[in-house]
SEROGU-483227 format. One record per atom (N, C-alpha, C, O): x, y, z negated. Coordinates in pm, whole numbers, plus 50000, padded with zeros to 5 digits. Each point is the difference from the previous one (the first is absolute). Example, Ala and Ser with C-alpha at 12.3 -4.5 7.8 and 13.67 -1.06 7.14 Angstrom:
BEGIN
513194943149220 499115011950000 500905012050000 501044999849934 498615010750138 500825011949994 499235010949927 500515011149983 
This chain:
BEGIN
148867119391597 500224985950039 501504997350008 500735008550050 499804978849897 501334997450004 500234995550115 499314990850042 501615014050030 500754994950123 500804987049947 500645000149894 499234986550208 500484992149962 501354995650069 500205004150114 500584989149835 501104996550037 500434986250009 499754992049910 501075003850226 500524987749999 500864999349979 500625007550076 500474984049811 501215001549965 500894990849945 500054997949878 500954994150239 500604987749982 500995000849902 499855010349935 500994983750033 500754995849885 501394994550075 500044994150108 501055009349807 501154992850018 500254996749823 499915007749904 500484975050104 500524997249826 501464995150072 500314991550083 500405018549840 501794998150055 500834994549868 500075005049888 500534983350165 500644991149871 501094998550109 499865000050122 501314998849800 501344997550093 500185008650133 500804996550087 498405015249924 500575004250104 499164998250103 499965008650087 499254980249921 498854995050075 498605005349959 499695005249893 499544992550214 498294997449937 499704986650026 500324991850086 498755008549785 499614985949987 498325002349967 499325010350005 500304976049961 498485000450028 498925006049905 498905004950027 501734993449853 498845008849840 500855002249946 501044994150028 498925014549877 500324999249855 500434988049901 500735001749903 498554982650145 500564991449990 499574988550015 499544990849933 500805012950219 500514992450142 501435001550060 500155007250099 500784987249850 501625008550072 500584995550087 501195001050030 497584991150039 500394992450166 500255014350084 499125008649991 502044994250089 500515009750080 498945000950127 499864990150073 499505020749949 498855000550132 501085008450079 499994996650119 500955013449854 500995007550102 501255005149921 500135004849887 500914991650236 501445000649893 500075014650049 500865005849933 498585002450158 500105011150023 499025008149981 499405004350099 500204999749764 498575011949940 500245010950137 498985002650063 501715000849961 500075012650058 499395002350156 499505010150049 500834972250027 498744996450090 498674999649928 499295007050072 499904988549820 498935003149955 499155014149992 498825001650030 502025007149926 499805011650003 499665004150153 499015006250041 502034988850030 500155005050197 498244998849996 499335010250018 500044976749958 498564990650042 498835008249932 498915002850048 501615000149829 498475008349928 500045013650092 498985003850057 502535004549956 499855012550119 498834999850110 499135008050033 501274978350011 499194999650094 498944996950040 499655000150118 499534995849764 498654993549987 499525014249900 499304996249906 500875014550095 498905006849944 499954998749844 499075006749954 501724986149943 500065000649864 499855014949978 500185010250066 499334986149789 499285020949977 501774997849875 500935007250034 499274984949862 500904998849923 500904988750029 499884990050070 500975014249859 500854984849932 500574998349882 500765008749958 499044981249976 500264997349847 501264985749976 499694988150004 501345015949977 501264996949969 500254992049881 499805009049918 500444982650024 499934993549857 501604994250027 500494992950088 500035013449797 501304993049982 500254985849895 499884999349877 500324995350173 499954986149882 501114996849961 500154988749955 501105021850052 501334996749990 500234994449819 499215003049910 501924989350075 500025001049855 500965005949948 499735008449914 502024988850130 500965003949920 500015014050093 499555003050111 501385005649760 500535012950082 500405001450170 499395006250086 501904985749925 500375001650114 498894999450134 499875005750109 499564985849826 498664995450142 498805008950014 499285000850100 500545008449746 499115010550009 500615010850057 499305006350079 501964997949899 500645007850098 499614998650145 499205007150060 501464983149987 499734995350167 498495000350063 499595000350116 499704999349746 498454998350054 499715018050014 499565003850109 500605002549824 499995016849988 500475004150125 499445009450056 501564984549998 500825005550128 498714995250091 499235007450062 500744979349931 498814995750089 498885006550050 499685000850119 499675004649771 499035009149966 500245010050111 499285003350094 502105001349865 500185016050053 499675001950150 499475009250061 501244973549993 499854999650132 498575000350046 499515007950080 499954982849861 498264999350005 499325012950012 499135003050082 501425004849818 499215010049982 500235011450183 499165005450071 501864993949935 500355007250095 499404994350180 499675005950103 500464977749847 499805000950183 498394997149942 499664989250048 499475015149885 498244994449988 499605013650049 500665009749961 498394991850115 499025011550042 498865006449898 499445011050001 500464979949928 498965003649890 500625001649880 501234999449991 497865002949892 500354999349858 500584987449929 499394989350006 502025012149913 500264985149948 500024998149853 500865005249929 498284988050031 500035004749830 500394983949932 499484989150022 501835015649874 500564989249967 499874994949849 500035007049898 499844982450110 499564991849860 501354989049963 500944999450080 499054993449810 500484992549916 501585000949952 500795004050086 499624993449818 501135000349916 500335012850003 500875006650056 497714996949827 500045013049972 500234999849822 498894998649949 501695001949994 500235000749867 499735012649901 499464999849890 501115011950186 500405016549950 500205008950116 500464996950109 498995018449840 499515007150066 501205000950141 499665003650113 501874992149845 500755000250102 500154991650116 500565002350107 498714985249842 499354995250175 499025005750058 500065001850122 499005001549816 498755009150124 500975012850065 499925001550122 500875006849810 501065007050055 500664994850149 500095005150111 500324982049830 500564992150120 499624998050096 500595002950104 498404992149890 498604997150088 499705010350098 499824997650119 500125018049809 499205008150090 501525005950062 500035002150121 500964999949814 500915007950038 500744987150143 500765004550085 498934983849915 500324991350111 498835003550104 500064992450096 498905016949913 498915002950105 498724995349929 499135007450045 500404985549881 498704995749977 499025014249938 500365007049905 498564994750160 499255010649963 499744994449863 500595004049900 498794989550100 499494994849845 500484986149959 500334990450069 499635011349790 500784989349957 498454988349891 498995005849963 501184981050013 498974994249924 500734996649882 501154995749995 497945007149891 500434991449854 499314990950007 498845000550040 501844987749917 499364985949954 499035002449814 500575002049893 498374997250123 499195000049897 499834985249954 499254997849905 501454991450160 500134991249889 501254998149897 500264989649939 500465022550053 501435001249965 499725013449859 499795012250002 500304980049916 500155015349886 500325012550016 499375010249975 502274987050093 501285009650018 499305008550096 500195012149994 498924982450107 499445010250091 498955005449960 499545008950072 499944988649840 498785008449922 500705012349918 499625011349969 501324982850014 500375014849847 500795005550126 499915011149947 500714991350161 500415011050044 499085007850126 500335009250074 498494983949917 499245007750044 499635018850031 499875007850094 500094991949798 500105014949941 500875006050055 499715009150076 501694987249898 501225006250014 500345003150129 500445010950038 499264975750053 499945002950125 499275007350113 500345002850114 498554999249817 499075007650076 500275014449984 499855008050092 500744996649735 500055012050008 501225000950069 500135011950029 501144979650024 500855005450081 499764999850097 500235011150050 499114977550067 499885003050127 498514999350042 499894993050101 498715013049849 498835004549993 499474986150049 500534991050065 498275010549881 498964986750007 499704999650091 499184990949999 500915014650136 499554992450115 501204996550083 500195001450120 500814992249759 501044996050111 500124982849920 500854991350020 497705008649869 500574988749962 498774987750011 498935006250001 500844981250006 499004990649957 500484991149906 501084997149949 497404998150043 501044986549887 498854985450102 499205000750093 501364987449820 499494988450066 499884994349880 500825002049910 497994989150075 499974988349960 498724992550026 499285003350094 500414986249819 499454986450026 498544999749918 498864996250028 501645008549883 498585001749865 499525011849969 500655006649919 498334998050125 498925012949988 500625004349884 500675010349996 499104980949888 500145000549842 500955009950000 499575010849961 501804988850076 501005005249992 499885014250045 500945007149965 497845000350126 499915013350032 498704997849917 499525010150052 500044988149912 498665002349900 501055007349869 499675010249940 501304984050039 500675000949819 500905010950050 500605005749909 499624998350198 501345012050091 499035011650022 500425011150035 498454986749948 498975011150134 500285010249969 500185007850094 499994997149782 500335012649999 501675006950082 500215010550060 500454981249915 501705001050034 499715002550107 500245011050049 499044977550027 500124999450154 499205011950103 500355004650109 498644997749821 498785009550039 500775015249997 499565010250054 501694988749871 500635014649999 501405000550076 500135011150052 500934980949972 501135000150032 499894988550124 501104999450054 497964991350009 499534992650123 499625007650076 499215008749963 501254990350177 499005000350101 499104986650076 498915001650055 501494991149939 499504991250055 500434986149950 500904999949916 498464984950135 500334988249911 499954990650110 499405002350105 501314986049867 500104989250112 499634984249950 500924991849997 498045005349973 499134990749959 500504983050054 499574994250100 501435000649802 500364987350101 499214988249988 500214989150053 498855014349871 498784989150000 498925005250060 499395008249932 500044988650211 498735000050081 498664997649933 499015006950023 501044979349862 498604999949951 499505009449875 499114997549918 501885015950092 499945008249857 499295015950029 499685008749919 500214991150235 499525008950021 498575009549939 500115011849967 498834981950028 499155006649913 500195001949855 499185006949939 501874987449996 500615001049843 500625017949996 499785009349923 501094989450202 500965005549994 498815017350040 500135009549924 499104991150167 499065008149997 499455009049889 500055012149979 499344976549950 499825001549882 500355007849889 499155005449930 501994995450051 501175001349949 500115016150049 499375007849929 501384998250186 500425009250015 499785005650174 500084992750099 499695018449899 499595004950169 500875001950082 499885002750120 501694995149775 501184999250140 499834994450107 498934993949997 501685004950112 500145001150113 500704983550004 499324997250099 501244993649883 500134987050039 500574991750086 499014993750037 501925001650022 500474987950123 499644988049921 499714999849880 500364988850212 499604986849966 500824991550113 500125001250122 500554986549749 500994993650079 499144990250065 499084996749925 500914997450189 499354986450012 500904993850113 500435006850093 499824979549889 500664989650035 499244993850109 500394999750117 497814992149810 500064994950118 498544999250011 499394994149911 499795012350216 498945003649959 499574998050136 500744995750089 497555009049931 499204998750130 499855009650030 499815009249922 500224992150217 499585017150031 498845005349972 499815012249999 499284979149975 498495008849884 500185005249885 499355009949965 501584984249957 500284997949885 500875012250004 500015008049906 500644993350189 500945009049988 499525019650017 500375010949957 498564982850136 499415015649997 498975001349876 499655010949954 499984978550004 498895007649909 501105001749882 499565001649886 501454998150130 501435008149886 500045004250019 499545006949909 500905004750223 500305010250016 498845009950024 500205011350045 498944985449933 498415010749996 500105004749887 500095012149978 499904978449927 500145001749842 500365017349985 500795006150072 498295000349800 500205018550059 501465003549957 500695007350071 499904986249785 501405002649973 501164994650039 501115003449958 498544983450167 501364996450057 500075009850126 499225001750094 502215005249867 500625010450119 500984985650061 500935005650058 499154988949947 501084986550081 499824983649979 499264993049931 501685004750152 500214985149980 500794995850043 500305003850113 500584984549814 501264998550020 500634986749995 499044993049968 501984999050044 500214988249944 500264993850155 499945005950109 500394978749856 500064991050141 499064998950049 500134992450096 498485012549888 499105002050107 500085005750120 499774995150111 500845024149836 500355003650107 501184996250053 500115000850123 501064994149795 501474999550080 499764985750072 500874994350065 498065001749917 499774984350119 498965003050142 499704992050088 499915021749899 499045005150083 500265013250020 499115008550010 502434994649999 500655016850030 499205003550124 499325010249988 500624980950176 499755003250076 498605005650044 499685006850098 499384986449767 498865002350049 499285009449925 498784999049994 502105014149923 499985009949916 498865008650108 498825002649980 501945000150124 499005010250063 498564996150040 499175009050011 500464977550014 498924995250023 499135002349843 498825003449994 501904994349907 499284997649885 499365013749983 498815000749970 501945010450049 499575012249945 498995007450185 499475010950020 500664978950058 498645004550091 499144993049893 499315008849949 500394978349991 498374994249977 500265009949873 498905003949960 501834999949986 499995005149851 498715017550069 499045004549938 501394999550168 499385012850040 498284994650066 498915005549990 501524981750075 498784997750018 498654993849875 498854995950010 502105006249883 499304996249896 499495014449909 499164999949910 501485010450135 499685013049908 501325001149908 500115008549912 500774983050113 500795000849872 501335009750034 500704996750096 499645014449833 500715010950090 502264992149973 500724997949903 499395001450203 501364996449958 501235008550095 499525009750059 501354989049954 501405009950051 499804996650144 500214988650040 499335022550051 500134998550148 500475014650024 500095008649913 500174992850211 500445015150068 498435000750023 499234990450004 500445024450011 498975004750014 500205012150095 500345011149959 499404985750172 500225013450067 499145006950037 498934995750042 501495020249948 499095008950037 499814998450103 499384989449991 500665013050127 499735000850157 499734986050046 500544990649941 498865008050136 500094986750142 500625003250022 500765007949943 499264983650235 500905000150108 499185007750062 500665008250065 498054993549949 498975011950100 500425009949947 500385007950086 499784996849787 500665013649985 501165005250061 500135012149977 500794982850095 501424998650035 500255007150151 499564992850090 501165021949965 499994995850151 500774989949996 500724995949909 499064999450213 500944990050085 500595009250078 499725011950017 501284980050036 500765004850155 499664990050071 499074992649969 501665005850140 499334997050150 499854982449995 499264993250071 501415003449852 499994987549987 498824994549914 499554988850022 499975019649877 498944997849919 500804996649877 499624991049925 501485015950051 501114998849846 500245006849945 499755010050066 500714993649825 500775009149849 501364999850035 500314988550033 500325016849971 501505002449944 500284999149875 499285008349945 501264987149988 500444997149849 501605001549986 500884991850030 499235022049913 501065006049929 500374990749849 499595002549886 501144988350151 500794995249864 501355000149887 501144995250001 497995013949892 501205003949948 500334992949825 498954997249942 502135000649991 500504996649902 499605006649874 500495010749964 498344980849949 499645008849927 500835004049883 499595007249909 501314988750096 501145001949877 500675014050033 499965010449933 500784986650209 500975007750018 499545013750103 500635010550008 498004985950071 499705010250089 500254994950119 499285002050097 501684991549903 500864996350118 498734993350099 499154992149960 500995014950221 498804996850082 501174986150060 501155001050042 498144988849944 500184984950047 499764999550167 500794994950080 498115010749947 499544991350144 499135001950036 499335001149897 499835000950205 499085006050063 499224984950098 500694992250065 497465006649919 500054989250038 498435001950046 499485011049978 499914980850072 498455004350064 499254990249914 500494989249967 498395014750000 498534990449961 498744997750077 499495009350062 500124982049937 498945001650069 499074993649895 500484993549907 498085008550109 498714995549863 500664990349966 500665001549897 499404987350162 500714984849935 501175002149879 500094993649895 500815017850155 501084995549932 499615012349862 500634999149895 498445010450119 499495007349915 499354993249888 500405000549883 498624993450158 499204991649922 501044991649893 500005000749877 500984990350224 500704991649938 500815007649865 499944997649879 500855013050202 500935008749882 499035004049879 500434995349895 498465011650090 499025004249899 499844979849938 500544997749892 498914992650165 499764990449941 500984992749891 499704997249884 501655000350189 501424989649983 500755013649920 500384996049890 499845014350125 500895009649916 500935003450060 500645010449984 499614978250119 501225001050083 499915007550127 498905001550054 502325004150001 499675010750090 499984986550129 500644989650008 498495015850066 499554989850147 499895011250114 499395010650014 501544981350063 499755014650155 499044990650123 499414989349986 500715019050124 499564988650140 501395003550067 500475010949970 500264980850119 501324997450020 499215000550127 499254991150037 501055022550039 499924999750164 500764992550047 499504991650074 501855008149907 500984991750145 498854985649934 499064997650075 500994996549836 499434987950000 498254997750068 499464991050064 500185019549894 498225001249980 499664992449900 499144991750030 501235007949860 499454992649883 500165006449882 500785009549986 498424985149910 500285007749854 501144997049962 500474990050056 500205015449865 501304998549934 500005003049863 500035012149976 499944979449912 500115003449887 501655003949954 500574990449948 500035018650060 501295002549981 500924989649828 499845001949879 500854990350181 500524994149894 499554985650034 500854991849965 498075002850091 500074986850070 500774991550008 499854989049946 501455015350145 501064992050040 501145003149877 500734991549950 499225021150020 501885004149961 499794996349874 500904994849934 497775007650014 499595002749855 500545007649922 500524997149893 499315019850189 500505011449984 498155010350011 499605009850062 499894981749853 498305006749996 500325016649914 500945002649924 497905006550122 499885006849954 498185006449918 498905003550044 501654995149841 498765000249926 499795011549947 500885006749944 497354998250076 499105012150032 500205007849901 499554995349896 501055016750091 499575008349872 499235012249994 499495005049899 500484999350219 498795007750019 500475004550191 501075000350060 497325002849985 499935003450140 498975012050012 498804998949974 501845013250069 499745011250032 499785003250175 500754999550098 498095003249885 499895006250143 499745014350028 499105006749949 502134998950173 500065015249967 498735006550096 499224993450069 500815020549916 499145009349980 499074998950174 498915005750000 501384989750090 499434996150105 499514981349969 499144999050087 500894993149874 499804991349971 500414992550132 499224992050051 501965010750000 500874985650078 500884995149984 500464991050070 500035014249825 501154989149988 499904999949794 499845009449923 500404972550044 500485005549863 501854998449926 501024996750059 498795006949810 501095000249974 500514985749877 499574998249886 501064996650161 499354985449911 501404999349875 501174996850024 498545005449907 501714999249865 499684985949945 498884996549962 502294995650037 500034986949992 501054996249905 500705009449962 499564979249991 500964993849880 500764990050153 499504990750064 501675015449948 500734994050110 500334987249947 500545000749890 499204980350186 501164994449979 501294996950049 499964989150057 501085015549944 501224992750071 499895012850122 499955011649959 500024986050177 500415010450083 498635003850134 499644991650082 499945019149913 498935005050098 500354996650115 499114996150077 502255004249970 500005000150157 500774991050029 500944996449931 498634997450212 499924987250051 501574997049984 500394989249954 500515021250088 501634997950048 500794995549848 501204997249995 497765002949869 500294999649833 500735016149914 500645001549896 498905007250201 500485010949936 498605003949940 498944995550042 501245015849825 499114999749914 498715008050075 498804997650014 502105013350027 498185005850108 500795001550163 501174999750038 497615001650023 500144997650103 501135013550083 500924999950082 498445008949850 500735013650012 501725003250012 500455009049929 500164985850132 501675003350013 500815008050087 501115004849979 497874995950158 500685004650102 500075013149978 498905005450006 502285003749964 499805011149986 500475007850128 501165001050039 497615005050026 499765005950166 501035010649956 501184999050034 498245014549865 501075014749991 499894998249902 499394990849946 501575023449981 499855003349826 501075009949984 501235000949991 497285009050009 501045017449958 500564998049854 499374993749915 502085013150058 500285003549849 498755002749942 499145003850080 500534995449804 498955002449885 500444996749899 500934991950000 498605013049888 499904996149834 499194993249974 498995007050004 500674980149960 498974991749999 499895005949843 500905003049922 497194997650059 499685000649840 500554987949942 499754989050050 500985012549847 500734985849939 498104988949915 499195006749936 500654983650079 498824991049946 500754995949913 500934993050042 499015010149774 500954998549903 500084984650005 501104994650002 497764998249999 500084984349991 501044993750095 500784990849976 499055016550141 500884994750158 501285003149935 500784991049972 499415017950009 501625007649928 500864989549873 501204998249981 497514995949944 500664993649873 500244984250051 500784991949949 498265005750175 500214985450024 500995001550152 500094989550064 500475019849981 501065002950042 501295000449940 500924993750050 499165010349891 501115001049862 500224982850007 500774993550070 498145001649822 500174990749955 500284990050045 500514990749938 499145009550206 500724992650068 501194999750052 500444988950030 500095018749985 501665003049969 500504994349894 501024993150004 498275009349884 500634995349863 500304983049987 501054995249957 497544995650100 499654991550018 501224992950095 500614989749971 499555018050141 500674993950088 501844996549959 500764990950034 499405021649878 501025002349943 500624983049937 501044994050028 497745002049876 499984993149909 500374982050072 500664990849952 498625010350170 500554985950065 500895004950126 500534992050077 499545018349931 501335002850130 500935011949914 499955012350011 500954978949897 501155015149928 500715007750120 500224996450116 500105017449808 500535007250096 501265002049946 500084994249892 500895011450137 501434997149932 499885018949996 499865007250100 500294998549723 500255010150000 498625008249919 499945010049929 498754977950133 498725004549982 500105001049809 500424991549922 498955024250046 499394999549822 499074991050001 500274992649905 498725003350150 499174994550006 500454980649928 499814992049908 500725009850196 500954983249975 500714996749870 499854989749935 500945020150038 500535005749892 499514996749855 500534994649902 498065011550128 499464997249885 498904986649968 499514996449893 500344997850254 499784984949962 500934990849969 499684990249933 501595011550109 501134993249963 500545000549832 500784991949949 498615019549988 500115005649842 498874987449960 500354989749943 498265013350097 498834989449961 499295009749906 500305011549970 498874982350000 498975005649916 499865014449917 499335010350008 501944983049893 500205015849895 500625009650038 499985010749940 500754987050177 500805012650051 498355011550075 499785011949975 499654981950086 498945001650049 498895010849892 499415010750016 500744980049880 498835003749928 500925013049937 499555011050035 501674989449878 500325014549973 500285008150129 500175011949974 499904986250112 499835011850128 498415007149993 499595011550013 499974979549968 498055007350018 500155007449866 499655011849995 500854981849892 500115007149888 500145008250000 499025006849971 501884998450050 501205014450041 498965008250086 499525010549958 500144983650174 499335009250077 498765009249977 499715010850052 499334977649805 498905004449973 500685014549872 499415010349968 501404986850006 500345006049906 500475015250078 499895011149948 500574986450171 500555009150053 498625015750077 500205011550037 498194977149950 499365004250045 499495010949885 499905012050026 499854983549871 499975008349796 500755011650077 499445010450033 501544987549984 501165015350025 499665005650057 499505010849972 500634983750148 499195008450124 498875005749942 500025012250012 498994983549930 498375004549993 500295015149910 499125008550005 502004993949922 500245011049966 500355011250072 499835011649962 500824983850175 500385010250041 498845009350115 499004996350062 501635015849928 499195007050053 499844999450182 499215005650076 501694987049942 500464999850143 499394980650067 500584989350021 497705017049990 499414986450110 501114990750040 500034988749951 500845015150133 500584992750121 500814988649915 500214988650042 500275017249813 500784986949952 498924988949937 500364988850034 498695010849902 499094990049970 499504992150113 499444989249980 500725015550132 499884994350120 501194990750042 499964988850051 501065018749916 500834992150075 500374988949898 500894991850020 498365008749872 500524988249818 499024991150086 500424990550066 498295013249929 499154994250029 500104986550111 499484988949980 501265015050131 500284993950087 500984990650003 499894990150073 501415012349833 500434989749965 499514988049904 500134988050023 499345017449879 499394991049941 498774992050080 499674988849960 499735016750142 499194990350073 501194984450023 500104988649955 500595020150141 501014987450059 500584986549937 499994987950019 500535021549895 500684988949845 498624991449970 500224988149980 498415015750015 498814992949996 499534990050084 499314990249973 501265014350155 499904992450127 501154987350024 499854989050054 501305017249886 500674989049979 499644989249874 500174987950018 499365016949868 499274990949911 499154993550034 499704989649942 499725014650157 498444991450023 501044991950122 500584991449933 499695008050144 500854993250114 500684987049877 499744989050048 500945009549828 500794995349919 498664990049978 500094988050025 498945016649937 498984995449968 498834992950040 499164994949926 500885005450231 499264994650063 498325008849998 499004995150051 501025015849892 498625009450048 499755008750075 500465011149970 498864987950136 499795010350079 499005013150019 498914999249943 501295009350111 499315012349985 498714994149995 499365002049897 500044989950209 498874993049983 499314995049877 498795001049983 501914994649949 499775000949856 499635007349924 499034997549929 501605012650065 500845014849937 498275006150025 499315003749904 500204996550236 498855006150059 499094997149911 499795007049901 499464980050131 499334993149995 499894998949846 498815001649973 501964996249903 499755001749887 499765019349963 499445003349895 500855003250164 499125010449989 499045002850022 499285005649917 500404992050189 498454998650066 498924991649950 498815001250031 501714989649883 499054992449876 499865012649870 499055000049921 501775007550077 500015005649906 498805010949989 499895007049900 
């Protein structure tokens, strides 16, 4: 059974979102609050359409993207003014898991192929309007597609017909009967369009009647109750909260069933706030929410361990975890965490770059710009060839390490961060 998905839309022209594809009345001069609203209503995706036309503005829209991509909790898969295989490049290398070809566009039919064999078919869909057009593709699509985004609603049984892919469907403006007996349909995995971005809030309600209908769609599913759970004296959990990126433990906080229930329901972590006596959904006020990525409960079952997508700062005073006061601390060798180490660095490098230091290499070689930059990595990689000959470990190590840096300063020149750097591996 296909799990179904709810999944709003941003169409970004000028920098803005506006209302369709073509509708270019402005609904928010700030996409990036849009994104904040689907976070928080439970969206399973989000689908991005650039409508830019000249260069410069497709540039700015790519940057846009990048931001999008970064502050969205979910998957962001980006569509339009796609010409050649080097915008879907663009696309994914700005954060979008998957990218869409327009199938009413030639140019996106013939690089089909090409693109799939570079960045694999389930990183790509296509869209269009007329069945016809995947009836005369089926073969193309049936091999290098994963999935399709249907912007005509009354084409659905055509489109069935046709091929057993997997399917989204745009719809604009519809009834909520109308709307579920679409999403029952066995090959629509989604639905998308100003339906949902006019009804973001009521995403989570939809996918309760969607369960009360049999129809399976994206919820947390937890193993345990709250009867499984000790309590302590109060009748609460302790909840160990830690950073699922970095490890880093945030904050320590109590639950009680209410705020259990709530966190498994909303995604969002929810405590019970003793000094208050009330639930507390964390992020309420500051709109510093922290959203669920997985909750572990250890080997006595009282307390769990909750790893979360931090926003902005865990603890109340705005420092990032709550954790600062340091009581003692014997000498030790801390095990170096290579990631902690490179985004340590790099932040030096970073800092370098808007606070110069007088004397600093670092500075030095942003003050050169670009090519001084780029033959330094040159040299270094080259220096690593040498090294790899020699018989003596310790110098390929120590090539190695410079050439990280000189890298670190490139990516700093460049505006990419390790986060990046990660994260396009981890697709890989």
């Amino acid at each position: 059974m296909i799990t179904k998905k709810f999944v709003p839309c941003i169409y970004l022209y000028h920098e803005h979102a506006v209302r369709s594809l073509t509708d270019l009345s402005v609904v928010e001069t700030d996409p990036l609050r849009l994104v904040h609203f689907y976070n928080e209503n439970n969206a399973d995706e989000l689908i991005v359409f650039d409508l830019s036309e000249e260069d410069a503005e497709h540039e700015a829209a790519l940057n846009l993207i990048k931001e999008i991509c970064e502050a969205a909790e979910v998957d962001v898969i980006g569509a339009g003014n796609i010409k050649r295989m080097e915008d879907v490049k663009k696309l994914l290398y700005a954060g979008c898991k998957r990218a869409i070809l327009d199938y009413e566009k030639e140019s996106n039919i013939a690089i089909t192929e090409e693109v799939s064999l570079k960045f694999g078919r389930d990183r790509l869909l296509v869209s269009y309007n007329d069945p016809q057009v995947l009836a005369a593709n089926k073969g193309l699509i049936e091999e290098y597609i994963s999935s399709m985004v249907l912007m005509n609603p009354h084409q659905i049984r055509e489109t069935q017909e046709i091929t057993g892919l997997p399917f989204y469907v745009q719809i604009n403006q519809i009834s909520l009967n109308k709307l579920m007996e679409i999403i029952a349909y066995d090959n629509v995995c989604g639905v998308t369009g100003n339906t949902i971005n006019d009804n973001y809030r009521e995403i989570l309600s939809l996918k309760n009647l969607c369960r009360e209908n049999g129809i399976q769609v994206e919820v947390f599913e937890a193993a345990f109750q709250w009867i499984d759970f000790k309590k302590n004296s109060d009748g609460m959990v302790p909840v160990v909260v830690q950073d699922y990126r970095t490890q880093e433990v945030l904050m320590v906080a109590y639950m009680n069933e209410d705020a259990y229930n709530q966190t498994i329901s909303t995604g969002r972590m929810t405590y019970f706030s003793r000094s208050r006596n009330e639930l507390w959904l964390k992020g309420a006020t500051s709109g510093h929410y922290q959203y669920v990525k997985s909750l572990t409960a250890d080997c006595d079952m009282d307390t769990i361990l909750a790893k979360v997508s931090q926003v902005g700062a865990a603890c109340h005073t705005g420092a990032r975890s709550c954790f600062f006061h340091e009581i003692l601390k014997k000498d030790y060798e801390e095990s170096a965490n290579p990631l902690q180490v490179f985004e340590e660095v790099f932040e030096v490098i970073k800092d370098r770059k808007v606070h110069p230091k007088e004397g600093s290499y670092t500075n030095y070689l942003f003050d050169k710009g670009i090519d001084k930059i780029l033959k330094k990595l040159g040299e270094e990689a080259t220096e690593i060839v040498i090294a790899a000959k020699n018989p003596n470990p310790n110098e390929i190590k120590y090539e190695i390490s410079d050439f990280l840096y000189h890298m670190m300063v490139l990516m700093a020149e460049r505006d990419v961060s390790w986060e990046d750097i990660t994260e396009e591996l981890a697709n890989r």
